[in-house]
Each structure stands twice: as C-alpha cells, then as structure tokens.
C-alpha positions in Angstrom: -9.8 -3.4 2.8 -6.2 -4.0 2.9 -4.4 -7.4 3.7 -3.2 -7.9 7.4 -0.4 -9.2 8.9 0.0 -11.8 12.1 3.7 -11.8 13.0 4.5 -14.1 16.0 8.1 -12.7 16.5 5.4 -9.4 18.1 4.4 -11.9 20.7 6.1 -13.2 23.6 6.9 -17.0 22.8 9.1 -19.3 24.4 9.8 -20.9 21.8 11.2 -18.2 19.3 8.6 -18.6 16.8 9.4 -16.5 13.6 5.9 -17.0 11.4 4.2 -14.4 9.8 0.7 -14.9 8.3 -0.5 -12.1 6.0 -3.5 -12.0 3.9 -7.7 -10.8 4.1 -8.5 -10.5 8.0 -10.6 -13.3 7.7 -8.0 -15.6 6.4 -5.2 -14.4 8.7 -7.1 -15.1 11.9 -8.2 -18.5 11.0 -4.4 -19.2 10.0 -3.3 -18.0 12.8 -5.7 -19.8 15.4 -4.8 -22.9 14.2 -1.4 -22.0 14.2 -1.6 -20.7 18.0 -3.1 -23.8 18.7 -1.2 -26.3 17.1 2.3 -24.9 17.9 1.5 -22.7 20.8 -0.9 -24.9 22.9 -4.1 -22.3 22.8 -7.2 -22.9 22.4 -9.3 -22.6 19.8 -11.9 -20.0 21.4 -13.5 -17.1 20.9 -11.2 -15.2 23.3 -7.9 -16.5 21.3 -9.7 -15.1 17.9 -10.9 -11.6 19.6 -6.9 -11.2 20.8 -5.6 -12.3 17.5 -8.0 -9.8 15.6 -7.2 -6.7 17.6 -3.5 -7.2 17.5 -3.0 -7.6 13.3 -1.1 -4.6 12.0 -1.7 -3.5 8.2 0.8 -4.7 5.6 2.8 -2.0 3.9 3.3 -2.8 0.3 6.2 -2.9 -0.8 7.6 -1.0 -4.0 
C-alpha cells in the first residue's frame, strides 16, 4: 500500500490553511483529525474520519 496524502489547501477553509499530511492511511487520518479538530473546530467523530478517508489522494513519488 502506498502513502496518502491529506492536503487542506483541497478543502474549503476560511482560514487559508496550507497543511499537508502524507504518510500510511492510518497515520494520515489520525493526523489529520486532530488537526481538523484543533485548528478547524471539528469534531472528533466517526463522520469527520469516514470524510477524511475517502477524500486522501495517493502521493506521487517523486524522481
């Protein structure tokens, strides 16, 4: 399995957030939860994890 990617400039945002997480799946959505909800104001639920999961893209490697 490849490493993912959470990119938050792919999500609307008021505040402009720039962050990228990559990494295992695993690791990337628990990154990014607690990023959603300790700079975005989410919560940490089920729901927030399920969206999270289905919207990583694949990393490309790079050369």
């Amino acid at each position: 399995m490849g490493r993912k990617i959470a990119d938050c400039q792919d999500f609307p945002s008021e505040s402009g957030c720039t962050l990228t997480i990559s990494g295992e799946e695993d690791e990337v959505v628990n990154a990014a939860t607690q990023h959603a909800v300790s700079v975005h104001g989410h919560e940490d639920a089920a729901e927030v994890r399920d969206w999270l999961r289905e919207n990583l893209k694949d990393e490309v490697a790079s050369i």
